[in-house]
N, C-alpha and C positions, 0 to 999 in steps of 0.2 A: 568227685561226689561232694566233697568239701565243699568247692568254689558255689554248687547247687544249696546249702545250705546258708553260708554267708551275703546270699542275695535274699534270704527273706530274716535269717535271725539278724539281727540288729540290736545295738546296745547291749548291757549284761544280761548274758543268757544263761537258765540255768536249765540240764536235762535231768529230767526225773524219770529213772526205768522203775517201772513198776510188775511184776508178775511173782508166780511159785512157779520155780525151776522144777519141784515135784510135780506139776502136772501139766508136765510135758510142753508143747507149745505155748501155754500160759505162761510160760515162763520166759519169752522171750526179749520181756521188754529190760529184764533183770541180765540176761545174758549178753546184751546189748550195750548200756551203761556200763558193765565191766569191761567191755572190750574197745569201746571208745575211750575212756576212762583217761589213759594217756596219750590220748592221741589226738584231742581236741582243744584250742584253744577258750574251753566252756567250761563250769563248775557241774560237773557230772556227779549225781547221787545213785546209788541201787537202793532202791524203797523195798526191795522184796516184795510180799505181800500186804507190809504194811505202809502206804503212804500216806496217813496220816501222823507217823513217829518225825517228819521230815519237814510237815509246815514249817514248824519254828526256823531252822536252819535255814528254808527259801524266804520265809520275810524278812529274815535278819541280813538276808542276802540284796532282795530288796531288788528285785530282775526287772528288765522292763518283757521280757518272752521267756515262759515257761514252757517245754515241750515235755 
């Protein structure tokens, strides 16, 4: 599944899970980013509910593909 991602991410990527684990499948994009977390050569964040706490840390990161 990997080698399927490495053919579109390109350059520095950085993944941003976004959801609330409280409400239930909302919450997936957070439960997602934890479990990739070490397993991916990418700068993985959990935004929780809130992704905007995280801009700062993605431009200072300076990505060329934000997923």
């Amino acid at each position: 599944m990997l080698e399927h991602f490495r053919e579109h991410l390109k350059g520095k990527v950085v993944i941003l899970g976004i959801g609330n684990t409280l409400r239930s499948d909302d919450g997936i994009g957070s439960v997602l980013a934890s479990r990739i977390k070490e397993r991916v050569p990418y700068t993985v964040y959990d935004a929780g509910a809130n992704p905007e706490n995280y801009l700062g840390k993605i431009v200072k990161e300076a990505p060329d593909t934000v997923v």
